[in-house]
Backbone bond lengths (Angstrom), bond angles and torsions (degrees), N, CA, C in turn:
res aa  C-N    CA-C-N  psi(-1)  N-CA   C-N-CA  omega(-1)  CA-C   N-CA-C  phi
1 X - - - 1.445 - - 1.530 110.76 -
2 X 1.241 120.03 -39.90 1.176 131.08 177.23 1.582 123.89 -48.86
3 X 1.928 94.53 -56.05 1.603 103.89 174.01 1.642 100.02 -48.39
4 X 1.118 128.73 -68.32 1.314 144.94 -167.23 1.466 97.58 -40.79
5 X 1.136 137.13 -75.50 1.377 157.25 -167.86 1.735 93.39 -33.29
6 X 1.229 99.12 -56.93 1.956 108.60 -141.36 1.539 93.15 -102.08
7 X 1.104 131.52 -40.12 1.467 145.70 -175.14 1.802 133.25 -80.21
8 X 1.499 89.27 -34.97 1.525 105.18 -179.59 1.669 101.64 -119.77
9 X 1.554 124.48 -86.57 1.123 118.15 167.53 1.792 120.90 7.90
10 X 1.482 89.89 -88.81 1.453 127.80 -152.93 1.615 92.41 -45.36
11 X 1.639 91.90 -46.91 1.245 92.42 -147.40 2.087 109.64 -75.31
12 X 1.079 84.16 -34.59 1.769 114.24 -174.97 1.569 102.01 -64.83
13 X 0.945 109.79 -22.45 2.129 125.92 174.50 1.511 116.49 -71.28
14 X 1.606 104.29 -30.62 1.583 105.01 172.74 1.826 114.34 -84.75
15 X 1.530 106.47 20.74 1.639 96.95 173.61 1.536 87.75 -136.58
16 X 1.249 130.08 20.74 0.784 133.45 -173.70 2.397 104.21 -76.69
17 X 0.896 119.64 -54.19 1.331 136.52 152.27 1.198 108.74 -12.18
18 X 1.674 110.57 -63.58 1.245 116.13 179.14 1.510 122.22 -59.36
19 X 1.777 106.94 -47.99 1.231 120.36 -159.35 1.438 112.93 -79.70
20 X 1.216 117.67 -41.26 1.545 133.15 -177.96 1.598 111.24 -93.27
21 X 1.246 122.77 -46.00 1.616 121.28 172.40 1.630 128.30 -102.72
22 X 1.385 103.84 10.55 1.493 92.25 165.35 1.446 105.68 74.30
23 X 1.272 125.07 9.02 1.645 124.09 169.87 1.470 100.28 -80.95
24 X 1.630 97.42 162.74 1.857 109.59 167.50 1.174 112.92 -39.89
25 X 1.506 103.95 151.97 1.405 90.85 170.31 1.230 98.51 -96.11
26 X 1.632 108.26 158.88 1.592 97.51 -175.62 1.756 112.51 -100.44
27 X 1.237 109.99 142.87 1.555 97.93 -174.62 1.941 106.75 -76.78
28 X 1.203 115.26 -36.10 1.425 109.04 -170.02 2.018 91.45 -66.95
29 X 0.838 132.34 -38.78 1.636 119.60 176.38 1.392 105.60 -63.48
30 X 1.529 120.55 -16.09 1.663 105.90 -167.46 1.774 95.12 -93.23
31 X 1.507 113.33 -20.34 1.253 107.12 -175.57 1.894 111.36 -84.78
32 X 1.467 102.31 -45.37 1.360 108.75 169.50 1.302 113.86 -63.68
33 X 1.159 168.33 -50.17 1.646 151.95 -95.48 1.851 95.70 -123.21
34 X 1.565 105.50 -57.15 1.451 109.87 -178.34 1.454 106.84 -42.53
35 X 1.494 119.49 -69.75 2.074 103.35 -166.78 1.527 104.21 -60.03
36 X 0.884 131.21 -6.01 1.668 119.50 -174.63 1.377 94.47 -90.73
37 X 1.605 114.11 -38.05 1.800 102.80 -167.04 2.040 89.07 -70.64
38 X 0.923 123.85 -48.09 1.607 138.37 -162.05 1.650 95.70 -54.23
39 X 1.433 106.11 -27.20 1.586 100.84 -170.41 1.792 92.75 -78.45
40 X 1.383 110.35 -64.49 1.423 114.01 -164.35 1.692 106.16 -51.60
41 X 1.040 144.35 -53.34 1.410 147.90 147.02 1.664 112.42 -7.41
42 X 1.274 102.17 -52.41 1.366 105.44 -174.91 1.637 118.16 -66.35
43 X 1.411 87.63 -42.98 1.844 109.34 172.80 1.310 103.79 -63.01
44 X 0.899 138.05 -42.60 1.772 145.80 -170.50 1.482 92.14 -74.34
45 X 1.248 138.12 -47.48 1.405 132.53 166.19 1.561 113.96 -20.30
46 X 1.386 83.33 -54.01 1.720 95.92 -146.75 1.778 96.89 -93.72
47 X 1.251 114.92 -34.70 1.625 108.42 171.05 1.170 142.62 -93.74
48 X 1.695 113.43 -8.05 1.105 105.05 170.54 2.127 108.10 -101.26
49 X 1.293 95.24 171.62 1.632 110.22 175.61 1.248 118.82 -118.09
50 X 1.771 133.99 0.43 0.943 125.59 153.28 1.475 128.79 43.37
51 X 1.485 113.94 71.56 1.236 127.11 -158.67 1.533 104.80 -168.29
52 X 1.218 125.03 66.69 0.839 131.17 -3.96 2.201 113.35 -96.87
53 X 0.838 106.55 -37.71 1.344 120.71 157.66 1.862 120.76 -57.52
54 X 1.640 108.42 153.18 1.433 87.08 -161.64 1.344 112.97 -71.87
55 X 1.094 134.63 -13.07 1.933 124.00 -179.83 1.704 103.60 -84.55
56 X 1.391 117.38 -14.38 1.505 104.73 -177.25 1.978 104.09 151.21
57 X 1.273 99.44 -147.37 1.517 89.25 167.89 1.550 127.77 -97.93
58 X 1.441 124.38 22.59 1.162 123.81 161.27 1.299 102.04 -108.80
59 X 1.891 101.24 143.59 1.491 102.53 165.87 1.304 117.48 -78.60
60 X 1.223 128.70 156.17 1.378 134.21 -148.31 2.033 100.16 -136.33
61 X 1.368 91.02 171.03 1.981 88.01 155.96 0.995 99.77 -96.51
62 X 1.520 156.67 24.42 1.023 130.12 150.65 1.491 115.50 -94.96
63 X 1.180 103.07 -13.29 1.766 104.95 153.93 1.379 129.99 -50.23
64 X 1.639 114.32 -31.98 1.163 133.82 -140.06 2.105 82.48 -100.78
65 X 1.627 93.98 -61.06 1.432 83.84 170.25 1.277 131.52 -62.73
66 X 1.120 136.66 -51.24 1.423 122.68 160.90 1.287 141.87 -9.36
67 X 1.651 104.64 -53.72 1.165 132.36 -163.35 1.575 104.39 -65.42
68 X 1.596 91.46 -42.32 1.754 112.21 -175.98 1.252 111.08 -82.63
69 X 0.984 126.77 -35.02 1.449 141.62 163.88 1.421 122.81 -55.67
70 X 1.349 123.65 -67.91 1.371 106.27 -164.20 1.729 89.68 -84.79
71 X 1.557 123.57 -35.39 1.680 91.69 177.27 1.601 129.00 -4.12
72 X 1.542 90.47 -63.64 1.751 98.85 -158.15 1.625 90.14 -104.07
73 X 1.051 135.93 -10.57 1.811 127.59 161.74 1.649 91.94 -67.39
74 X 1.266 130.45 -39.67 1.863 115.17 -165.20 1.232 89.34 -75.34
75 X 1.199 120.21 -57.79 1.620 115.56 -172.31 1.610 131.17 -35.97
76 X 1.222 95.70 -43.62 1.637 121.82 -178.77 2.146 92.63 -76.23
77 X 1.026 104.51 -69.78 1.486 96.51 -168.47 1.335 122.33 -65.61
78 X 1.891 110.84 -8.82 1.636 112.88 168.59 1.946 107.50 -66.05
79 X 1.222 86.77 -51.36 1.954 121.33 -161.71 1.962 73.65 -44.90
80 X 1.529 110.46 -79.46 1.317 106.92 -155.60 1.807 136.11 -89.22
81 X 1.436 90.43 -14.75 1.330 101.38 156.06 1.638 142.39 -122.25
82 X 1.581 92.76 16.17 1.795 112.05 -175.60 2.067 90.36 47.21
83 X 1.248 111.24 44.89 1.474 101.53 163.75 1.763 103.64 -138.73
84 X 1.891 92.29 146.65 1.770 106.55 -170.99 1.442 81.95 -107.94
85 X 1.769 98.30 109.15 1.716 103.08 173.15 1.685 118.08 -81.37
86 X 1.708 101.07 -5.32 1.509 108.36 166.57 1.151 100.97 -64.86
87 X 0.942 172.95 -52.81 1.777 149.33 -50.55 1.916 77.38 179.64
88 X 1.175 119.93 -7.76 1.350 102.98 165.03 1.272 134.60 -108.42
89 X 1.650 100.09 5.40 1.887 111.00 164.51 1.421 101.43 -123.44
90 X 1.293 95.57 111.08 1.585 109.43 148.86 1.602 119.53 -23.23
91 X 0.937 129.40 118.35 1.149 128.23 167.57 1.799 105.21 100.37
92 X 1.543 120.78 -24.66 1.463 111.90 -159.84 1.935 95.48 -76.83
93 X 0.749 115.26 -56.31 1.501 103.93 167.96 1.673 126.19 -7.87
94 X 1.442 100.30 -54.83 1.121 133.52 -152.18 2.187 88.70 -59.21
95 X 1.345 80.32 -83.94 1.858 113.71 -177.75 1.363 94.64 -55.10
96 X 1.361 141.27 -44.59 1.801 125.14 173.67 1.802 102.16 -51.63
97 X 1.684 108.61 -58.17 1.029 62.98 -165.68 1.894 138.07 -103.12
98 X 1.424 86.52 23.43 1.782 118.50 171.65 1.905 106.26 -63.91
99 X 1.259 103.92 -36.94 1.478 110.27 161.41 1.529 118.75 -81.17
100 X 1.129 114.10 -37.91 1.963 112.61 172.98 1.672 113.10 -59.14
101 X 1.766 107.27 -31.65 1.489 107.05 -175.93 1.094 116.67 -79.31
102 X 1.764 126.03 7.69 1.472 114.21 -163.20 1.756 92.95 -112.72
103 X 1.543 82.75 135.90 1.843 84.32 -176.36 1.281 121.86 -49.44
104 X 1.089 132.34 -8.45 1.448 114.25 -169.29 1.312 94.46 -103.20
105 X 1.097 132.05 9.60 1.521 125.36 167.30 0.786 134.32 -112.60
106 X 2.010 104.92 -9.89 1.385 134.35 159.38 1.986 104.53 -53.81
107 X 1.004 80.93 -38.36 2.236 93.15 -158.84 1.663 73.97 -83.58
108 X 1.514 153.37 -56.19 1.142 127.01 -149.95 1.836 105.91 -78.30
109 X 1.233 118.68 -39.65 1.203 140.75 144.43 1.852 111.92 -5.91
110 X 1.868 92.04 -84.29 1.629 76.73 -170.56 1.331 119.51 -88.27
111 X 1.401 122.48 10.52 1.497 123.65 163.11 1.267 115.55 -98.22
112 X 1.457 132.19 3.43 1.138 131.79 144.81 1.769 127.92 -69.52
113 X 1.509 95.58 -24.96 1.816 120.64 -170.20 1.738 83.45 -78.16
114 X 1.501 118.28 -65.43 1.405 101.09 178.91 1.106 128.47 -31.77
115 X 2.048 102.43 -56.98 1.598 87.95 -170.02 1.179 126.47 -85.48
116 X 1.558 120.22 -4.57 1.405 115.24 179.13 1.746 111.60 -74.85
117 X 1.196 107.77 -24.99 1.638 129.23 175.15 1.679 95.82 -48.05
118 X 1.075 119.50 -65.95 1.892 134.39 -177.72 1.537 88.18 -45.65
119 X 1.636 115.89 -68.72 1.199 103.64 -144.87 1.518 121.47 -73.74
120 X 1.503 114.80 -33.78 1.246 119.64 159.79 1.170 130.58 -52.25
121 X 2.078 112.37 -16.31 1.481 97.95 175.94 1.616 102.40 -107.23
122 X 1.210 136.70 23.68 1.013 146.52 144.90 1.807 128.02 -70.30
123 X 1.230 91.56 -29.71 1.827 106.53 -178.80 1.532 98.54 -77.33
124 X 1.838 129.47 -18.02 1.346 117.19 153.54 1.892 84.79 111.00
């Protein structure tokens, strides 16, 4: 959860400005953000087991973060670098979307789609 937290998140949040509000993009985030996401990726290599979820076959909270996490980390790194940072662990595909199929994330899912729907058409 941690890698995820500090590595992807964190890092995927500083183009966030760009991606969600229509601010500059900033060049020192376009130069900084990639090796930090490239580092946490690498760590996810090596710690998760992906079987079907990323620690193995129990779902975990680090399922839970992920799920929440790279959403808006893919988003941010499509928007600014035309790159799918899923598509760089074997297996993370897999466990996103083994966590997207379970109903209760279906229901957190589309009442999140509502409200981000409001909020983005509020930002104009």
């Amino acid at each position: 959860m941690r890698v995820i937290e500090h590595y992807i998140e964190l890092a995927g949040r500083r183009h966030f400005p760009y991606v969600f509000f229509k601010a500059p993009i900033s060049d020192t985030a376009v130069e900084e953000v990639r090796p930090v996401l490239e580092n946490g990726l690498a760590a996810l290599k090596q710690l998760c087991g992906f079987g079907p979820y990323l620690t193995g076959s129990e779902f975990s909270y680090a399922d839970i973060v992920a799920h929440n996490s790279f959403g808006y980390a893919s988003a941010a790194t499509q928007a600014v670098y035309g790159w799918d940072l899923v598509a760089e662990v074997p297996g993370l595909s897999d466990a996103l979307a083994a966590t997207a199929a379970r109903p209760t994330t279906q229901k957190v899912d589309a009442d999140l789609a509502t409200t981000m729907k409001a909020f983005m058409a509020a930002q104009g």
